[in-house]
C-alpha positions, 0 to 999 in steps of 0.5 A: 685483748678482752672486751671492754664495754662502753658506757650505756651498753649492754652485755654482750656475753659473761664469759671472757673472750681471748685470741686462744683457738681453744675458746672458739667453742666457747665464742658464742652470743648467748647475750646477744638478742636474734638478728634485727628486725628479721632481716635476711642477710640477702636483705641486709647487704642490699639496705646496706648498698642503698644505704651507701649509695644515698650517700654516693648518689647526694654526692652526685647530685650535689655535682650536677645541681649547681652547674644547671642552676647557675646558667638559669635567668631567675638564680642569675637576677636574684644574686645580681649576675655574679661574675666568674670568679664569684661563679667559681667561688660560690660553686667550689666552696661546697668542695673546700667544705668537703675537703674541711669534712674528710680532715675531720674524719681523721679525729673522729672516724675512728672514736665514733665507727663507721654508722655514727659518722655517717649519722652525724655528718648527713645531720650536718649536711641536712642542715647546710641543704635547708640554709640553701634552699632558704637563702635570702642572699649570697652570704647565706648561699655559701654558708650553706654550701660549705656546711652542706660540705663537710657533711658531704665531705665526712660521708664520702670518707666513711660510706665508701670503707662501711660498705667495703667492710660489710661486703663478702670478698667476691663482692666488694669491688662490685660493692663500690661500683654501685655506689659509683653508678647511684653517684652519677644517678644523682648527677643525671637527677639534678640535670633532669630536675633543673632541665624540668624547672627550667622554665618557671619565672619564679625562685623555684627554679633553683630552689627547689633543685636544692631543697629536694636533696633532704629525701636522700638525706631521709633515706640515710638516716632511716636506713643506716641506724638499724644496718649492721657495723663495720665487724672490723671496725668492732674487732678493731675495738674489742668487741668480739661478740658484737663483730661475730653478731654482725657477721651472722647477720650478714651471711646464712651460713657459719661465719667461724672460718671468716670470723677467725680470718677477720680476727687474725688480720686485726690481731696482727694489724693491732700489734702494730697499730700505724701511728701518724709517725709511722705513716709518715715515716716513709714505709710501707705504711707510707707508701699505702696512704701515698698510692690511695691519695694519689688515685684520687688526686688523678682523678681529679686533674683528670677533668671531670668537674671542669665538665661536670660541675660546669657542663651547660656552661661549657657547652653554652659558653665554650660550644656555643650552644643555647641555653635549652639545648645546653640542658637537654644535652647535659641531661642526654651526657650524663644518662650514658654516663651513668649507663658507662658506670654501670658497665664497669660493675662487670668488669672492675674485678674482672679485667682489674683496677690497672688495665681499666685505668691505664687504657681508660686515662689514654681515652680521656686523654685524647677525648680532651684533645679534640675538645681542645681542637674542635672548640678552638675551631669553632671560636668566633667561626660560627660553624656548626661543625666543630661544635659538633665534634666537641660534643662527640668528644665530650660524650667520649670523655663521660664514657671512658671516665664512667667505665675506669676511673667513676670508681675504681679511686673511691674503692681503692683506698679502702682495699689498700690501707691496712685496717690499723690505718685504713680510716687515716687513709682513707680520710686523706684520700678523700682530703685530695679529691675534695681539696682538688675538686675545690682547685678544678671548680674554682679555676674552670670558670676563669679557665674558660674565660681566658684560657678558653681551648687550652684549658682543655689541652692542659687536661689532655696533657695530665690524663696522658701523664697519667698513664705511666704513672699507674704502669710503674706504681699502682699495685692491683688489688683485685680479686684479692681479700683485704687480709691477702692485700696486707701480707702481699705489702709485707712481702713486697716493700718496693715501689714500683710494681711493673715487674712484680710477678714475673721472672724469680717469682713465677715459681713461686705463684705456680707453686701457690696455684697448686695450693703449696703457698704457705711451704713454697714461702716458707723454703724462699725465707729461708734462703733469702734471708732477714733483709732480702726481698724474693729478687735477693734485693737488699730490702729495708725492714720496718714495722710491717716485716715485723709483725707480720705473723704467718697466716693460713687461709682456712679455705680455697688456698690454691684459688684465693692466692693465685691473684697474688701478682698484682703487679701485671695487668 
């Protein structure tokens, strides 16, 4: 593959570049001017992640904001007391728009790279706040929000894989998380913003809770034009030079032997680029796409925008609290939540992506049992007790969410989906989490209505469902690089993953902890055969057993490939 430059831009090098290891002397930046604006890569990573976590964080506030100004007097006499279904509709339009943004993400996330998507979508999302905070009726409110979504929408495809793609290896689940604990941050601003203005009389108190999601859309815009590109993004296109450029900017050291890790890994994954017919196809690749987006359809029948978007309102219409106590408890709520969040950074990449989900999803689920029992008890009662309980339980429920499952969906597609498919991928992903954000929304105010305790029974119900799903198929990533990840699907074609690891293979990893595994593979091949997994399983090939092209790590062998098992928790 050669480099091919795009219209209006520089020369980056005279001498031609090719996959031959016999040119890496050559492969230098000769045309390249220094690193921007002098910034150390310590600073660079750390711009970077507030870049991203803007992004995450209006996000966040977008999910609280809306519920804390809805409940107000002056928001509910300007729109003449719009009933539940009208409540629900102007709410979850914001979340269709979303959803409209991700799909969009499909056609051009790939043509315009990880930055200008982020620039030109925030653009959109600015404009949509700004025709919000300015609307003169509900017409124009909806408007707003669906505009203001597909910015959203089109952000939160490209912020989470921007980040994952500049973050060091060790550093990429922490990566996420981060943007996660910014993203509930927004959450506990909007609760704090509409609890402070609460009080006013005019129109300022739910216009200004809109308006001043602009100084996040400011940061984005200042910050992410002088931010490095995605290097996989670049190698993914052809431009070598600018990809080692980015690099270099992003670590102190040599960056040769990543360089050449990264570029083998897109070497491969071209060959074999994913088509929409080979995603679909019911492969390997298919089966990649299918475990990012059911994550994030997890997430959302988990129920938390029945309580996040809606939490004064569940704690007003459902507990049965008053209005300033329903706002000083949401904004109580959604500060341990967000401290939760934060917890999890520690132990994301240290306990790994199945047992955090697993146990923290039999949390929820009996978190949303006793709100089920606890308000049903207080309904019509009068007691103060059950409501109480339903808070406790509440509180529960934020805790156990922040702590698994806040992050651990939005990373996932990002380290699951090969790079040939990964802003597909990830662009479908984030397509179900909006396209069921927007179901959640648009049924809870009616859910609460006539459903009233059951609602919160049916979440019980799917959060325990939950927890055998993840057991038999979701494949554990952590601690593994994004190259190691493609090769282990490579290997491993069967969906389920419960007993990956275990009996034949546990040779097989101790061999690899040694730091055999490239010969301890070699001799497996050799005896199982073109269409036989390491169980002596008859195995399907497909497009990935094809070209998959054997790969030595240049660096800590034996450790890196340990984590190879990512089938057991």
């Amino acid at each position: 593959m050669s480099y091919q430059r795009i219209e209006g831009e520089l020369p980056v090098a005279r001498q031609r570049v090719s996959f031959d290891s016999t040119n890496n002397d050559k492969f230098v930046d000769s045309g390249k001017p220094p690193p921007k604006y002098g910034l150390h890569p310590a600073m660079v990573h750390t711009l970077t992640s507030v870049a991203a976590g803007a992004v995450m964080c209006l996000f966040g506030y977008e999910q609280g904001v809306f519920g804390g100004i809805i409940v107000g007097g002056e928001f509910q006499e300007y729109f003449h007391h719009p009933s539940p279904s009208l409540t629900g509709f102007v709410t979850s339009i914001y979340d269709l728009g979303c959803f409209a943004g991700a799909i969009l993400t499909l056609f051009v996330g790939e043509p315009l790279g990880r930055k200008r998507m982020l620039i030109v979508f925030t653009i959109l999302m600015a404009s949509g706040i700004i025709l919000q905070t300015g609307a003169q009726n509900m017409k124009h409110l909806l408007w707003g929000r669906f505009l203001a979504g597909i910015g959203n929408g089109g952000n939160t495809a490209t912020a989470p894989v921007w980040h994952v793609e500049t973050s060091h290896q060790e550093a990429k689940g922490k990566a996420v998380v981060k943007e996660m604990v910014v993203n509930v941050m927004g959450f506990v601003v909007s609760n704090i913003c509409t609890l402070a203005l609460s009080h006013l009389t005019t129109e300022a108190q739910w216009r200004f809770p809109l308006g001043i999601q602009l100084l996040f859309v400011v940061i984005i815009l200042v910050l992410v034009p002088v931010l490095p590109e995605s290097p996989r993004w670049l190698l993914a296109r052809g431009r070598d030079a600018e990809a080692k450029a980015m690099l270099n900017r992003l670590n102190d050291g040599s960056v040769d032997d990543e360089f050449q890790t990264i570029r083998t890994s897109v070497r491969e994954e071209l060959s074999a680029e994913a088509s929409w017919g080979q995603i679909l196809k019911g492969g390997t690749a298919t089966r990649r796409m299918l475990l990012g987006m059911l994550l994030q359809v997890c997430q959302q029948l988990s129920g938390i925008n029945v309580l996040c978007y809606y939490l004064p309102l569940v704690l007003n219409k459902s507990v049965g609290l008053a209005e300033l106590p329903s706002r000083l408890l949401s904004t109580a709520i959604a500060i341990l939540y967000m401290l939760s969040t934060a917890g999890s950074i520690y132990f994301v990449d240290r306990l790994g992506r199945r047992p955090l989900l697993m146990s923290m999803a039999a949390a929820m689920s009996i978190a949303f049992l006793g709100i089920a029992i606890s308000t049903e008890l207080s309904h019509g009662k009068g007691s103060f007790v059950p409501g109480v309980v339903a808070t406790v339980f509440m509180t529960l429920y934020f805790l156990a969410f922040g702590f698994g499952w806040v992050s651990v969906p939005w990373l996932y597609p990002a380290e699951i989906n090969s790079l040939s498919m990964r802003t597909k991928g990830a662009a479908l992903a984030t397509a179900c989490d909006w396209l069921f954000n927007y179901i959640v929304v648009q049924t809870t105010p009616i859910g609460i209505h006539y459903l009233k305790w059951g609602l919160y029974l049916l979440y019980s119900i799917l959060n325990a469902c939950f927890v055998p799903i993840i057991y038999l198929l979701v494949v554990e990533t952590a601690g593994m690089s994004l190259e190691h990840i493609d090769r282990w699907f490579a290997e491993n074609p069967g969906w389920l993953v419960h007993k990956v690891g275990q009996s034949s293979r546990s040779d097989l990893n101790d061999a690899m902890d040694t730091g055999e595994a490239e010969e301890t593979q070699a001799m497996v091949r050799a005896f199982e055969g073109p269409g036989e997994d390491y169980d002596g399983n008859a195995r399907e090939m497909d497009i990935d057993d094809v070209n998959t092209v054997p790969y030595r790590e240049p660096r800590d062998v034996g450790k890196k490939l340990k984590h190879r098992r990512m089938g057991t928790s």
